[in-house]
C-alpha positions as CSV (number, residue, x, y, z in Angstrom):
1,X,72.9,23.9,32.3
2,X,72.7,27.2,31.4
3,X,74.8,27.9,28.3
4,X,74.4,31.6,28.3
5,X,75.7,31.6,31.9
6,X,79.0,29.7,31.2
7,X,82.5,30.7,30.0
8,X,83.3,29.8,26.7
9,X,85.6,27.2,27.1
10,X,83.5,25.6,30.1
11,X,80.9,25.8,27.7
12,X,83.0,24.2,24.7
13,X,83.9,21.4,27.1
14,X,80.3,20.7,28.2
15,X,78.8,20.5,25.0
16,X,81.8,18.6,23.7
17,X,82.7,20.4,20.9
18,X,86.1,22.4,19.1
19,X,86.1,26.2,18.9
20,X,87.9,25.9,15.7
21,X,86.5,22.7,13.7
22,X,82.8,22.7,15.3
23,X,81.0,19.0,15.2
24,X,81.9,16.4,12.5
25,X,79.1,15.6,10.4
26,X,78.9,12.0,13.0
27,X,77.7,14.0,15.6
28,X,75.3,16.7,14.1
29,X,73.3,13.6,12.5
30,X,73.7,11.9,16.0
31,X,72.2,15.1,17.9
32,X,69.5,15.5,15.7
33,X,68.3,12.3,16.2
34,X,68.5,12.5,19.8
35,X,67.4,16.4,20.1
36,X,66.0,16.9,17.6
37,X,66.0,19.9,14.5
38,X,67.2,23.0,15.8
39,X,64.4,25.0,14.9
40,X,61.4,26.7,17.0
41,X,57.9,25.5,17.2
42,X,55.9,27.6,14.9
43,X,52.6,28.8,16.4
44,X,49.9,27.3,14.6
45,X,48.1,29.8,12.0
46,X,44.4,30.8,12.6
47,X,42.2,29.4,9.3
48,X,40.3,31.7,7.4
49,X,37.2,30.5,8.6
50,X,38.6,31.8,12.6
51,X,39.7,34.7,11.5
52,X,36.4,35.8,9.9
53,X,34.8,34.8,13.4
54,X,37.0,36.7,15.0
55,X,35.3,39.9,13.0
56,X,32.5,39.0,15.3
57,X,34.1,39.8,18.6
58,X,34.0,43.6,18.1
59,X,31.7,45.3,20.6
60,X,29.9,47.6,18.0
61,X,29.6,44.5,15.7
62,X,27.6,42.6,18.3
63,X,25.2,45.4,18.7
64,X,24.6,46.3,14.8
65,X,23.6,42.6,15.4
66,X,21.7,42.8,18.4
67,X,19.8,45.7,16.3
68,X,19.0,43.7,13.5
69,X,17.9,41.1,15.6
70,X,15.3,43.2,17.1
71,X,14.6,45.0,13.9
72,X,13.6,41.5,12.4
73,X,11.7,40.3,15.5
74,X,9.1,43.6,15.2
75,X,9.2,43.2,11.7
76,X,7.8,39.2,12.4
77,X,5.6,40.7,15.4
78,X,3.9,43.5,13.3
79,X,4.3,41.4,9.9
80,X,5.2,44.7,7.9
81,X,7.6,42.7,5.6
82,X,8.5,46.0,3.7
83,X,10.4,47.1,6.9
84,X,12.5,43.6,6.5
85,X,15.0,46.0,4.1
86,X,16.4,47.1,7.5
87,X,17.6,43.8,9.0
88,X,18.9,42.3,6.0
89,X,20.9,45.7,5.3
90,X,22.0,45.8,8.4
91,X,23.1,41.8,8.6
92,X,24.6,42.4,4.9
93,X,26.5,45.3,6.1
94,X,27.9,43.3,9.3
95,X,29.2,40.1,6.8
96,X,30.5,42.8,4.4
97,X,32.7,44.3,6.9
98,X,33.7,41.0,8.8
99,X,34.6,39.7,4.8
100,X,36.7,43.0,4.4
101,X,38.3,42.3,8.0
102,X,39.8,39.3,7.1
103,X,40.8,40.5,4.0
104,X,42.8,43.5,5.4
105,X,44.0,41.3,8.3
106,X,45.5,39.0,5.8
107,X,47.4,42.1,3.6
108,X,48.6,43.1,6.9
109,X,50.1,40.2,7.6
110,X,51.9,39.7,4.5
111,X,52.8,43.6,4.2
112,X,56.9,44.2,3.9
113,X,58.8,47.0,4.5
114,X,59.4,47.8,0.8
115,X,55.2,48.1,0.6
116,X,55.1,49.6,3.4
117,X,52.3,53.0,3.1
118,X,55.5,55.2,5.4
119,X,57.7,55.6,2.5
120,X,59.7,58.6,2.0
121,X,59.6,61.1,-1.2
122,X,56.0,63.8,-1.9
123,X,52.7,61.6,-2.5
124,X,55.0,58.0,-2.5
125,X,52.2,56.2,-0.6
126,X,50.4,55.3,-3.3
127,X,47.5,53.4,-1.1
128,X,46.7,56.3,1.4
129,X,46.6,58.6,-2.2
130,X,44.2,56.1,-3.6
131,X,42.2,55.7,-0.4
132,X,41.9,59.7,0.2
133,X,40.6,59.9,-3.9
134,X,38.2,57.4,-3.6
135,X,36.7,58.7,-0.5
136,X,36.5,62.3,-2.0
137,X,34.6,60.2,-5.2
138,X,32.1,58.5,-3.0
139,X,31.4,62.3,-1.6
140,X,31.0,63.6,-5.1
141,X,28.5,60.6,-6.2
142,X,26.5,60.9,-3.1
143,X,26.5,64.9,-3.8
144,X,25.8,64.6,-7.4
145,X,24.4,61.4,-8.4
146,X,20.8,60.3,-8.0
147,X,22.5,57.9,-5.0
148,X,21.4,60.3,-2.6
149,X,17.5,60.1,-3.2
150,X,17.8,56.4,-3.3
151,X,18.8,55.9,0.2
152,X,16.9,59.0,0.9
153,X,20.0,61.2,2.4
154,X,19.8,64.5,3.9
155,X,21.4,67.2,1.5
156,X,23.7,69.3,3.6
157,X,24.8,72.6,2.8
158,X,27.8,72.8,1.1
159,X,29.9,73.9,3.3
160,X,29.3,71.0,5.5
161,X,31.0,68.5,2.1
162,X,33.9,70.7,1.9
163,X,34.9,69.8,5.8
164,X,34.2,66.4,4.3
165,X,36.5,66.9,1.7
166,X,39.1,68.3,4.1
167,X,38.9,65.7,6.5
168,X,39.2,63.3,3.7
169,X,42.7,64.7,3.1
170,X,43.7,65.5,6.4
171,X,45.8,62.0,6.5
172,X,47.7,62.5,3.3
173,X,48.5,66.2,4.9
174,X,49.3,64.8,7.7
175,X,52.0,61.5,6.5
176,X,53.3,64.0,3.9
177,X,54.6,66.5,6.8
178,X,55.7,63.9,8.7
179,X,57.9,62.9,6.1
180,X,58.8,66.8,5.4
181,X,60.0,66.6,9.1
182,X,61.8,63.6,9.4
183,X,59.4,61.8,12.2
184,X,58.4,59.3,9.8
185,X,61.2,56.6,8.8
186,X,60.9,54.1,6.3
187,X,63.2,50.7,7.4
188,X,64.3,48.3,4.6
């Protein structure tokens, strides 16, 4: 039978029921021992521990590992253990980002509408705002913070951290004029 196929009274009259009263209470207990709860199977949820290995599928992931693989191995072959920074960085950076992964995987999972970073009104996304102002701070400490000679960093000419900059707000520019022109929505 297919019920979506049927008239509704043909329909009525197969699954032997009354358009105005529905089932008696006999019945819906009787069906749902014999079918069942009328609900759908729910797809079994990943565990945390899957969804961090997941992080490790990612094509560039594998080969920051591969590279710290063969960092390590020269650094075993040669025995220069002060060149054994690199690996370790580079494995810390991999688990830091894997860690961070899961972590925005599981916000984005439980994100609502009413949270939702395309809301309407000036400067109402209060996470992009925050993400563009902490990534113009991490410019300013590399610029003017000892930082830079610790990790021994090129300075560039100034010019060259003001694109920075500008790219750094180039997404707030960009979600705030989509909202100015109506091709951003927000739906409650």
């Amino acid at each position: 039978m297919t019920p979506y196929t049927l008239p509704p009274e043909e329909l009525l009259r197969e699954l032997e029921t009354d358009r105005s009263q529905g089932l008696r209470a006999e019945e819906v207990l009787a069906r749902k021992q014999k079918y069942g709860e009328n609900k759908l199977l729910e797809k079994k949820k990943k565990t945390t521990l899957q969804r961090f290995a997941d992080q490790f599928k990612d094509a560039m992931i594998l080969i920051l590992l591969a590279a710290a693989v063969i960092s390590f191995v020269v650094v075993c072959i040669e025995r220069n253990w002060e060149d054994l920074f690199e690996p370790v960085l580079i494995v810390l950076i991999v688990i830091l980002n894997a860690i961070m992964g899961v972590y925005q995987e599981g916000k984005a999972f439980n994100m609502r509408s009413e949270h939702s970073l395309f809301c309407i009104g000036f400067f109402t996304n209060h996470k992009l705002d925050w993400a563009a102002l902490v990534s113009a701070l991490l410019v300013a400490l590399v610029l003017f913070t000892p930082v830079r000679t610790a990790f021994a960093l090129v300075k560039l000419p100034g010019r060259l951290y003001l694109i920075g900059i500008g790219l750094i707000l180039v997404p707030l520019a960009v979600m705030e004029l989509s909202k100015a022109f109506g091709l951003t929505k927000h739906q409650k």
